[in-house]
C-alpha positions as CSV (number, residue, x, y, z in Angstrom):
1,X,-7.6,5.3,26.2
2,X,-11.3,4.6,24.8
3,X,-13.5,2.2,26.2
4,X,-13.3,-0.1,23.7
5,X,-9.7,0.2,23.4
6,X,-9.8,-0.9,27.5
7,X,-12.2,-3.3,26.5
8,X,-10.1,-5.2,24.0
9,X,-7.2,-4.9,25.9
10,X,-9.5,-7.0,28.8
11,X,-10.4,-9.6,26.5
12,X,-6.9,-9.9,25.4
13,X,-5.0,-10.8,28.6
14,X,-7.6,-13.3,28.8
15,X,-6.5,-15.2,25.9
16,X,-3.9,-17.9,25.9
17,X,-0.4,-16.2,23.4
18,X,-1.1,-18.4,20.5
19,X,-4.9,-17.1,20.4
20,X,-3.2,-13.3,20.8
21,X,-1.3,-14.3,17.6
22,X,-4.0,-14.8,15.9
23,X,-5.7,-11.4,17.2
24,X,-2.1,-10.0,15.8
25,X,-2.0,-11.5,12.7
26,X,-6.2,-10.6,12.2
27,X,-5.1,-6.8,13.2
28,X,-2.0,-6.5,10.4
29,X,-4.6,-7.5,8.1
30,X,-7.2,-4.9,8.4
31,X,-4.8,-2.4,8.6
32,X,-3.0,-3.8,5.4
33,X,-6.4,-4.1,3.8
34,X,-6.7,-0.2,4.9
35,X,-3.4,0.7,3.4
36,X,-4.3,-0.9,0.3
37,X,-7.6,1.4,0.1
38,X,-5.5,4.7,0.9
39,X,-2.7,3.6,-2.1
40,X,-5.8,2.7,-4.4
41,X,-7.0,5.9,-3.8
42,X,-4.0,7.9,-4.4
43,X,-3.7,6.1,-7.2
44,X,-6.9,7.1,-9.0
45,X,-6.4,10.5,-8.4
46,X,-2.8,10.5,-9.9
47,X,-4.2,9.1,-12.8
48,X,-6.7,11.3,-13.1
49,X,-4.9,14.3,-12.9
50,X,-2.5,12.6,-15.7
51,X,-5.6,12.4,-17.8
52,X,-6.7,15.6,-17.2
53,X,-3.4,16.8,-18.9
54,X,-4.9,15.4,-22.2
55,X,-1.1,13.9,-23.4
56,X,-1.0,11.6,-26.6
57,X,-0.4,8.2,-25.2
58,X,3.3,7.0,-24.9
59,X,4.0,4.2,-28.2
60,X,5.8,0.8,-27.4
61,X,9.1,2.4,-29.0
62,X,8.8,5.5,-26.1
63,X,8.1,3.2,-23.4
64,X,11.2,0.7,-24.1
65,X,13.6,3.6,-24.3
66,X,12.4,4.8,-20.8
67,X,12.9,1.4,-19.4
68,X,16.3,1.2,-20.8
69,X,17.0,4.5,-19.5
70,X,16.0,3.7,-16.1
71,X,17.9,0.0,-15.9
72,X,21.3,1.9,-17.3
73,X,20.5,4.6,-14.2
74,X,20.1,1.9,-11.9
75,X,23.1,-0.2,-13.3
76,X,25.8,2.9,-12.8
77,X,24.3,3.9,-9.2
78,X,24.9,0.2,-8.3
C-alpha cells in the first residue's frame, strides 16, 4: 500500500459513516468522470478510423432500413 493510500485510509476511520458516504459517493464520481474520458477517447479514434475509410455517407432511406433491420432482430431473439 502507498503512503497516501495509508494516508487516506487514516483520515477515513476518522470520519463519522455518513461523512465516508460522501468520500464514497465523491470517489464513484471521479472514477465515472475517468470512464467517461477513456469511452470519449475510444470514441474519436473509432471515428476516425471510419473516416479514414473515405465511405459516401449513409442517406436517411439507408439508415431507416438498418434500424428496421435491427428492431425485427431484436423482436425475434426476444
Amino acid at each position: 500500500m502507498t503512503a497516501i493510500e495509508t494516508r487516506l485510509l487514516e483520515r477515513l476511520k476518522q470520519l463519522p459513516p455518513g461523512r465516508v458516504a460522501d468520500v464514497v459517493d465523491c470517489v464513484e464520481f471521479l472514477a465515472a468522470r475517468e470512464e467517461r474520458t477513456a469511452v470519449a477517447a475510444r470514441l474519436g479514434g473509432a471515428m476516425a478510423k471510419l473516416d479514414a475509410l473515405n465511405l459516401a455517407p449513409l442517406t436517411e432511406d439507408e439508415i431507416e432500413e438498418e434500424v428496421q433491420t435491427a428492431r425485427q432482430a431484436r423482436r425475434q431473439g426476444a
